[in-house]
N, CA and C of each residue as an Amber inpcrd file, in Angstrom:
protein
   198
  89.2520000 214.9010000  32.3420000  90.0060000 213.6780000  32.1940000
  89.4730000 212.8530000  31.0180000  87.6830000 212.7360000  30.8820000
  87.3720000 211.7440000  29.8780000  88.1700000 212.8130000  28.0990000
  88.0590000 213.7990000  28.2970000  88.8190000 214.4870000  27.2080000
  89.9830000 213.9480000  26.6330000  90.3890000 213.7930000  27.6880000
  92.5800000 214.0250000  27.4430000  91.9980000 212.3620000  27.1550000
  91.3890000 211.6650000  27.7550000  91.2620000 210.1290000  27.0370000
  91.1870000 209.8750000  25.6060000  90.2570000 210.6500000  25.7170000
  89.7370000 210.3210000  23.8560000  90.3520000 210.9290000  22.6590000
  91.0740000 212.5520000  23.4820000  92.1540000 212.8880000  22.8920000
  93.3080000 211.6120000  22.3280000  93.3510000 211.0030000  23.3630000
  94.7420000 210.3180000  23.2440000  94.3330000 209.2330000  22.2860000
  93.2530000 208.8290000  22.5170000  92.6710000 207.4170000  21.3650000
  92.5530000 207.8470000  20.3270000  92.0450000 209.2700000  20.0870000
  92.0150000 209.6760000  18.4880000  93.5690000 210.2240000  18.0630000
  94.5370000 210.4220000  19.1250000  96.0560000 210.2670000  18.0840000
  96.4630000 208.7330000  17.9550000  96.3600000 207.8610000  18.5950000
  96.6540000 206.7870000  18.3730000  95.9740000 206.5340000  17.5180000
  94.7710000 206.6070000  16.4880000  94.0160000 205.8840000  16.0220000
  94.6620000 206.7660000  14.5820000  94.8280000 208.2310000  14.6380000
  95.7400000 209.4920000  13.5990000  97.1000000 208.7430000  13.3790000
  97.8480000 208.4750000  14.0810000  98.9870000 207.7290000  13.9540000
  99.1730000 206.4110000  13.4570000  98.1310000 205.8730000  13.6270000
  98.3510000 204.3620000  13.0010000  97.8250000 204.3550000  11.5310000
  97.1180000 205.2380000  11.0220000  96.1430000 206.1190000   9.7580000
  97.7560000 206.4330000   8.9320000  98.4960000 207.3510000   9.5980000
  99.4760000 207.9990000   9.2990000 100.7340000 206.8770000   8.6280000
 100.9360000 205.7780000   9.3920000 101.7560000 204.6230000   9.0670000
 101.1140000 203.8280000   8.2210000  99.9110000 203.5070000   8.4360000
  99.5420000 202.8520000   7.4510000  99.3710000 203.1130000   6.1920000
  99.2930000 204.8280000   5.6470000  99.3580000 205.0630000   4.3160000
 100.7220000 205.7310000   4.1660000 101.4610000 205.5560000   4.7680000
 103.4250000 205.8190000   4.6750000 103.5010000 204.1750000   4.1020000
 103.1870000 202.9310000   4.4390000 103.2980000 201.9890000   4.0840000
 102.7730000 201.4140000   2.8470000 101.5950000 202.1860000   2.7020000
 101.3790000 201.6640000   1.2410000 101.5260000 202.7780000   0.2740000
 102.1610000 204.3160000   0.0910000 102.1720000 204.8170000  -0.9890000
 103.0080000 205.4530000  -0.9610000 104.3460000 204.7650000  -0.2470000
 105.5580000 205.5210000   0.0250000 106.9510000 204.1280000  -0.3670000
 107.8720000 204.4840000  -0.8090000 109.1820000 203.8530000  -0.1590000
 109.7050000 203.2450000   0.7650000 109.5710000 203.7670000   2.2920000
 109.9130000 203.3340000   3.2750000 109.3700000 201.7960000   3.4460000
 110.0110000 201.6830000   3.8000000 110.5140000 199.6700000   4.5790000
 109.4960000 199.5490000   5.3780000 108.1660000 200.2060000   5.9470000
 107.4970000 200.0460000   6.9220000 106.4230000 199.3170000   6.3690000
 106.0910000 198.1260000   7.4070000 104.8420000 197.2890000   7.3180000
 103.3740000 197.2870000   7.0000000 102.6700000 197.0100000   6.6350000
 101.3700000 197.5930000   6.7180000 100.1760000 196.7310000   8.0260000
  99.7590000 196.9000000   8.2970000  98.9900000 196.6720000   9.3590000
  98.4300000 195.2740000   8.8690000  98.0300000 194.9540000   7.7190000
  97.6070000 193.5500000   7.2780000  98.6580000 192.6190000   7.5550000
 100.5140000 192.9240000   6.9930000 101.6740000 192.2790000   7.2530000
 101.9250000 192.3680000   8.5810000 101.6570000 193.1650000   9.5780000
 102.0280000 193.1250000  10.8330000 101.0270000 192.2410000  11.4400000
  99.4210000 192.6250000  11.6620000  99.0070000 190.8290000  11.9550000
  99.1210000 190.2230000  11.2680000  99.6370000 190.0030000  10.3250000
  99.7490000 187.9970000   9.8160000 100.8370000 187.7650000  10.7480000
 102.2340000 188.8810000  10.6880000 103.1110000 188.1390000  11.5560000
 102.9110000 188.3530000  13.0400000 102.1270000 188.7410000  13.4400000
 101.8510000 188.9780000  15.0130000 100.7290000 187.7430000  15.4570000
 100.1790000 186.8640000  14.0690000  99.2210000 185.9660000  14.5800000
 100.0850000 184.7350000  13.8520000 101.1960000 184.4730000  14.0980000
 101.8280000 183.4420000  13.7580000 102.1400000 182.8430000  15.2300000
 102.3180000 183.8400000  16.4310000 102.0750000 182.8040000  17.4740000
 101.4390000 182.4170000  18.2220000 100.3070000 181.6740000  19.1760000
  99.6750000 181.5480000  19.9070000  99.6610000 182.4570000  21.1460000
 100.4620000 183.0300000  21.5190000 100.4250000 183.8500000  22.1660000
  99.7090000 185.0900000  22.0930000  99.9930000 185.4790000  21.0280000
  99.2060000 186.9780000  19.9800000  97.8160000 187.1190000  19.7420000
  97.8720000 185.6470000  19.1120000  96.3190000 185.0380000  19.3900000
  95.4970000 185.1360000  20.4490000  96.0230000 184.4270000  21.3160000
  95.4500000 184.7290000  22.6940000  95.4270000 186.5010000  22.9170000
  96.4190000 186.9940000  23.3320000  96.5690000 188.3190000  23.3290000
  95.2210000 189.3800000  22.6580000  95.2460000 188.9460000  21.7600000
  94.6150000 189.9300000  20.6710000  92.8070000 189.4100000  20.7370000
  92.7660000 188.3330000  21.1860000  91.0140000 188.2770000  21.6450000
  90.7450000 189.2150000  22.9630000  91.7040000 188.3880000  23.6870000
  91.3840000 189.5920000  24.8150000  91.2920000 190.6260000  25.1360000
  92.6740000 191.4870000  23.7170000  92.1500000 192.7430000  24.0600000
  90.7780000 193.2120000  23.3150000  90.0630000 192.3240000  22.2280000
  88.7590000 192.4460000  21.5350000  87.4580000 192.2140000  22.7490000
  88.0150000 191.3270000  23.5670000  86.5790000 191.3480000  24.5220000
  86.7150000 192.3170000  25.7040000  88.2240000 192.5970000  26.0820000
  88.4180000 194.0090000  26.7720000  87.4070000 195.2270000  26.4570000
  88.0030000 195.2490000  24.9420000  87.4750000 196.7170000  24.3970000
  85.5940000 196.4100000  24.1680000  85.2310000 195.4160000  24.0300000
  83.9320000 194.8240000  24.0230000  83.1810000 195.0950000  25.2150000
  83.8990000 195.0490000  26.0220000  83.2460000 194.6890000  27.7410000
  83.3700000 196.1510000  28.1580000  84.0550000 196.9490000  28.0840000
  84.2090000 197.8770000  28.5640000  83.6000000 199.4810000  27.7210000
  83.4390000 198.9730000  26.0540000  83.2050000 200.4400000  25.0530000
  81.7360000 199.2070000  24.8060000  81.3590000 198.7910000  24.5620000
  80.4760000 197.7990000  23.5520000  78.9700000 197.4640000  24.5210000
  79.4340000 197.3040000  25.7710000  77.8330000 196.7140000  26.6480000
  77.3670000 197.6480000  26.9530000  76.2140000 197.1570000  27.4290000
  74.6580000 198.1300000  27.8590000  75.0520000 198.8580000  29.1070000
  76.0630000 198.2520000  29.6240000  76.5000000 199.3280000  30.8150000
  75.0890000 198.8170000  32.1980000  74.1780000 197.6130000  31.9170000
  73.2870000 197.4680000  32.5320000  74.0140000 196.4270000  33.7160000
């Protein structure tokens, strides 16, 4: 199971790699990850949102586990 996890975090992490250089050395209309948070931190909501998932991933990948 911890496999198929980390499997899955390293395509998500391949996929967002994948869009993000379709966005900067391609044609297509697609955003780049710098333009997508500026507009994803235009509302307070996102804001909020987006710490939490930083102390999520903090609390859970980041501590001593003590």
């Amino acid at each position: 199971m911890r496999t198929i996890t980390i499997l899955g975090y390293v395509v998500c992490g391949l996929a967002l790699l994948a869009i993000e250089l379709l966005a900067r050395f391609t044609r297509v209309p697609v955003p780049t990850l710098a333009a997508l948070f500026r507009w994803m931190l235009r509302r307070r909501s996102a804001q909020i949102g987006i710490i939490m998932a930083w102390w999520w991933i903090g609390w859970h990948f980041l501590g001593d586990g003590a």
